[in-house]
C-alpha positions as CSV (number, residue, x, y, z in Angstrom):
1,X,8.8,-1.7,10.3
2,X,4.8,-1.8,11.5
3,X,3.0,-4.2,11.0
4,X,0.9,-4.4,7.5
5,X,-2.6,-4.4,8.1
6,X,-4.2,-4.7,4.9
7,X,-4.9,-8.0,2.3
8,X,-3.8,-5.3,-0.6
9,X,-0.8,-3.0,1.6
10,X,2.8,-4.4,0.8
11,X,6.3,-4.1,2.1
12,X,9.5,-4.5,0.1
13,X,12.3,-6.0,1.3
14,X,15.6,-6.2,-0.3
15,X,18.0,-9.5,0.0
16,X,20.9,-9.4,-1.7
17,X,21.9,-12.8,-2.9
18,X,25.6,-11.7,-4.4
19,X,27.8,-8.6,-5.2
20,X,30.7,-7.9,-7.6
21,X,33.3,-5.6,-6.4
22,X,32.2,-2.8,-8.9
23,X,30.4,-1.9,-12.0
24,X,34.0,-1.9,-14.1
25,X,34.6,-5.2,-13.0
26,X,31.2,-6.6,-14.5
27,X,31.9,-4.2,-17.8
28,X,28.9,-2.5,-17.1
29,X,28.7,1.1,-17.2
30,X,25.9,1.9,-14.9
31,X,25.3,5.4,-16.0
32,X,24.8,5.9,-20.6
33,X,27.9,7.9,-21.5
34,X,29.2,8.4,-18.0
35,X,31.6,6.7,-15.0
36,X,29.4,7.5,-12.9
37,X,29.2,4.9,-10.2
38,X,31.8,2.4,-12.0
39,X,33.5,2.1,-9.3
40,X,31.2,1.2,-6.8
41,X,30.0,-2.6,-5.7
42,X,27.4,-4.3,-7.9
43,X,25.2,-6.0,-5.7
44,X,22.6,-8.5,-6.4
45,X,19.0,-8.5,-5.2
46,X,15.6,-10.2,-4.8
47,X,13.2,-8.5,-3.6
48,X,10.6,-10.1,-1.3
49,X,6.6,-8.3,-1.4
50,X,4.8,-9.5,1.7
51,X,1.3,-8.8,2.7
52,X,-1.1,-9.8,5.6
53,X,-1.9,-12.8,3.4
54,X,0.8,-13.1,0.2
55,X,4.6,-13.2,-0.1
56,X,5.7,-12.8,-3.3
57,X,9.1,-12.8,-5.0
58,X,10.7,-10.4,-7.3
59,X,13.1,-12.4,-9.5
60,X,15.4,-15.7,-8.3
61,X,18.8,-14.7,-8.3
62,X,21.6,-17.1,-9.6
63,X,22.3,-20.6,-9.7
64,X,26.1,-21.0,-9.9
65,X,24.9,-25.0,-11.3
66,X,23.0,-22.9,-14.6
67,X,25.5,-20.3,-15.0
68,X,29.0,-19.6,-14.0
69,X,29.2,-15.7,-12.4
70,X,32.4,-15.1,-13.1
71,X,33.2,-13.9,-15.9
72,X,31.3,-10.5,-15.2
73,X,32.4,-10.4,-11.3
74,X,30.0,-12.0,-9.0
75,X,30.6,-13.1,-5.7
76,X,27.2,-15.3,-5.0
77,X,26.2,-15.9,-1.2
78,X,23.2,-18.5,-1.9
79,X,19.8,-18.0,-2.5
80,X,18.0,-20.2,-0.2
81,X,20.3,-19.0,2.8
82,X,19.8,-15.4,2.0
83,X,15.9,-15.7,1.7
84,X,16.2,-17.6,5.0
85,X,18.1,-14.7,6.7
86,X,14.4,-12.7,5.5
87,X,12.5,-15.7,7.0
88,X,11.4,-17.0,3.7
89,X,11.5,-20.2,2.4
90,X,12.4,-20.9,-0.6
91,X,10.8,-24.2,-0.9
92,X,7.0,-22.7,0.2
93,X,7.2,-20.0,-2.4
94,X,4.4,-20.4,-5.2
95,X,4.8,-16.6,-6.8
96,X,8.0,-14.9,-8.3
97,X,7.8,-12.2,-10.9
98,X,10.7,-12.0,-13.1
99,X,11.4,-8.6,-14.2
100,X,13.6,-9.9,-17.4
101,X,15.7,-13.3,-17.9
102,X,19.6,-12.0,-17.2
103,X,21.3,-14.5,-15.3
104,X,21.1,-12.6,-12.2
105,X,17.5,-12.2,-12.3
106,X,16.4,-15.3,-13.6
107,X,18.6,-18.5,-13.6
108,X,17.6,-19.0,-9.3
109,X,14.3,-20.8,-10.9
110,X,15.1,-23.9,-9.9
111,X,16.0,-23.1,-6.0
112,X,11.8,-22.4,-6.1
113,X,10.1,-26.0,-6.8
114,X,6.5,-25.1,-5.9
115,X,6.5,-21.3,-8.1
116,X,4.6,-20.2,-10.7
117,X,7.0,-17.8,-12.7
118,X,5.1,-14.4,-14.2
119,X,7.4,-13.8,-17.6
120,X,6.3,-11.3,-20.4
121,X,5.7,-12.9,-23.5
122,X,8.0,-10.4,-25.4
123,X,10.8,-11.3,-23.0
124,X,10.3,-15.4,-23.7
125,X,10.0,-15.0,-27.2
126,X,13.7,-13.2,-27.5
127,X,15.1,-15.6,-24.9
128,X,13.8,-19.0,-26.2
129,X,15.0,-17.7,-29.8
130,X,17.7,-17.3,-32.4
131,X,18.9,-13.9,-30.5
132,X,19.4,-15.2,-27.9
133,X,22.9,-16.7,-28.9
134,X,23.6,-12.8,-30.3
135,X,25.7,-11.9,-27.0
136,X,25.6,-8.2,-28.6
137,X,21.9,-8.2,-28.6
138,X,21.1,-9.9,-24.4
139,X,24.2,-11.0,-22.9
140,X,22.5,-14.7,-23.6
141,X,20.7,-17.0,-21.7
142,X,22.5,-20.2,-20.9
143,X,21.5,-23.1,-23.1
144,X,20.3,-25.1,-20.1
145,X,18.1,-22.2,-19.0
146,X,16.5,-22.0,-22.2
147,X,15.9,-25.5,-22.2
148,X,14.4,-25.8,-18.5
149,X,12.1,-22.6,-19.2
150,X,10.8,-24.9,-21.9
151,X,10.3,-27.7,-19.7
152,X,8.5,-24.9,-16.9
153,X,6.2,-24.0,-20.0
154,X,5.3,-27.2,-20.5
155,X,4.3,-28.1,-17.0
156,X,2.3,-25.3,-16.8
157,X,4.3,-23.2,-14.0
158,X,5.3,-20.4,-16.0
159,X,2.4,-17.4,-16.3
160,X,3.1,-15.6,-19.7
161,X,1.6,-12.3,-19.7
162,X,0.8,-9.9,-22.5
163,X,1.5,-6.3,-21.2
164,X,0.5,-4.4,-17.9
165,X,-1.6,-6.4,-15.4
166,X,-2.2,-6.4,-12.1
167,X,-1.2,-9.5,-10.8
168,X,-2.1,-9.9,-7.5
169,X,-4.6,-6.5,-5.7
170,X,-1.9,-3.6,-5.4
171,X,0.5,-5.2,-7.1
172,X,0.8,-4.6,-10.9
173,X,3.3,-5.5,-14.2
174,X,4.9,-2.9,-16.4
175,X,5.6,-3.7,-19.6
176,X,8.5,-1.3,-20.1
177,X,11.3,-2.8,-22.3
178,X,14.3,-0.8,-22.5
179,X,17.5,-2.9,-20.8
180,X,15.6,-6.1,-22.2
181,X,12.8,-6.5,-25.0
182,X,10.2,-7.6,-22.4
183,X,11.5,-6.0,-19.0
184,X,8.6,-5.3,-16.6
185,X,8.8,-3.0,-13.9
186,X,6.6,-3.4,-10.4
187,X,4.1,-1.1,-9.3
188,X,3.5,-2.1,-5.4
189,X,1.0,-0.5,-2.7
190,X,3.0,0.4,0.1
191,X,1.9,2.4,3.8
192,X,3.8,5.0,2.1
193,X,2.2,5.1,-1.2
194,X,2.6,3.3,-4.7
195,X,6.2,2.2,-4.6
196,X,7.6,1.2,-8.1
197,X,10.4,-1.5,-8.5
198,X,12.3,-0.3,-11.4
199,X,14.8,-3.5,-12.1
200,X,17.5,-2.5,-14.4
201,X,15.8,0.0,-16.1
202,X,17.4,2.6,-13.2
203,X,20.5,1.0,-12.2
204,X,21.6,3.3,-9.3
205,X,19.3,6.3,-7.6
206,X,21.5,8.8,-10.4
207,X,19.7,7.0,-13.1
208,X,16.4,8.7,-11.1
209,X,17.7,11.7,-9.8
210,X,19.6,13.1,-13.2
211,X,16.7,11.0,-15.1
212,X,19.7,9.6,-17.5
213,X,18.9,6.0,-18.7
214,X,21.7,2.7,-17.8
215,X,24.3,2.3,-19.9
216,X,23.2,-1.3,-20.9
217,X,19.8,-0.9,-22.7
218,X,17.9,-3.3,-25.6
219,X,16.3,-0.2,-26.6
220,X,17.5,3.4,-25.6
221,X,13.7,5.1,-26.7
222,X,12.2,2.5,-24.1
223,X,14.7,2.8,-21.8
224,X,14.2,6.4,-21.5
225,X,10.3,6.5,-21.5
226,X,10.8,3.8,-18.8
227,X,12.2,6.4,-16.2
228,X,9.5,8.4,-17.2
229,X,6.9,6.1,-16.3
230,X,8.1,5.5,-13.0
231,X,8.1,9.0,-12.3
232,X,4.2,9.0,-13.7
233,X,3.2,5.6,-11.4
234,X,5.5,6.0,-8.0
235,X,3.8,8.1,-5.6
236,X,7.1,10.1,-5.1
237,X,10.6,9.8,-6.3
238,X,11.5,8.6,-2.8
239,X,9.5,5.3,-3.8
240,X,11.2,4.7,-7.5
241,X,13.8,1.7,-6.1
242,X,16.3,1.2,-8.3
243,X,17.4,-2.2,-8.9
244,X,21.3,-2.4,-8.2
245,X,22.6,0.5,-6.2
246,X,24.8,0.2,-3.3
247,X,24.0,2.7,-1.5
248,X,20.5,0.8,-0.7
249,X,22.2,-1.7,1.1
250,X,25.9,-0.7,1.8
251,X,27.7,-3.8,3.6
252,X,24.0,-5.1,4.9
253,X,22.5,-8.4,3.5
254,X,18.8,-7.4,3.9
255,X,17.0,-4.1,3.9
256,X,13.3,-3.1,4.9
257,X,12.9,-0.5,1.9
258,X,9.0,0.3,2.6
């Protein structure tokens, strides 16, 4: 890839950090109504935004010490050693957006010690309360997650936003809901165009293509007007990245997306 040139021009790299051997092992039906794709590998991604002058995560992976992976099929390589294998350091970090609070996404938080970590308010308020324990509702939060996000609120390193913002220049929040009640999808300004990070609101590349929402949703209305509004904010559908499809990655670690 060329070299970025610009303060406000990203790239987007892709690190997976784990993988399950397929959808129907995790109980996850990728596609609504559909085996499409269930039988593919699950993989597991952060996604690492770097500028001339920023690098900034996209979520934190797991911690296998905050939440056991098994139960829904997850084979988990590390965090720190993957990011390494990118040439980040995990330790030197000071940004990570989290697109929504699932374990994969979320419960890496404390393998980043220096971060400030960009949360919707909608998303922390389900999360740090009663519904959380409804596994019907989330999947759930483990109780030492909750309690350690409570602990980053208090020492000031979690941001809570309030809806779309642009974060950092060329790099903006989506409030979007749908798979979670305060899931934010990633507008980013690539050499390409505007490239849109659409976490688990687009599972696999069919979730684009056939615009059909996941199969795991908080709210199907949102979930569906969330495909939309990638389509509406990417700068083609080439640049809508969907947040757990093989085929991005096949048996490679790390990708250069844009």
């Amino acid at each position: 890839m060329g070299a970025v040139l610009q303060s406000n021009v990203y790239s987007i790299q892709a690190v997976k950090i784990g993988q399950s051997p397929s959808w129907n092992v995790s109980m996850i039906s990728p596609v609504l109504r559909s085996d499409v794709g269930k039988e593919m590998p699950l993989p597991f991604p952060i996604w690492v935004i770097k500028s001339k002058d920023e690098t900034i995560l996209v979520d934190t992976g797991i911690d296998t010490s905050v939440t056991d992976p098994m139960p829904i099929g997850k084979s988990v390589y590390g965090v720190v050693e993957s990011l390494a294998e990118a040439g980040v350091e995990a330790s030197k970090i000071t940004k990570v957006i989290v697109t929504h609070m699932h374990i994969d996404h979320f419960t890496g938080y404390t393998k980043f010690p220096n971060a400030i970590f960009y949360i919707q308010r909608t998303e922390l308020d389900h999360y740090l309360g009663p519904n959380n324990q409804n596994k019907y509702l989330t999947g759930g939060l483990p109780m030492r997650a909750v309690q350690d996000t409570i602990a980053l609120l208090r020492h000031g390193r979690v941001k809570v936003l309030e809806g779309d913002e642009e974060l950092f220049p060329g790099v903006k929040v989506m409030l979007a809901g749908g798979h979670s009640p305060g899931l934010q999808m990633i507008s980013v300004e690539t050499e390409k165009g505007t490239a849109v990070l659409a976490s688990d609101n687009a599972y696999l590349y069919h979730n684009i293509r056939e615009n059909v929402p996941v199969g795991w949703y908080y709210h199907l209305g949102q979930s569906v007007e969330a495909l939309e509004l990638c389509r509406k904010t990417a700068s083609s559908p080439d640049l809508i990245i969907p947040g757990h499809d093989y085929a991005l990655w096949g048996d490679k670690r790390l990708v250069d997306v844009v």
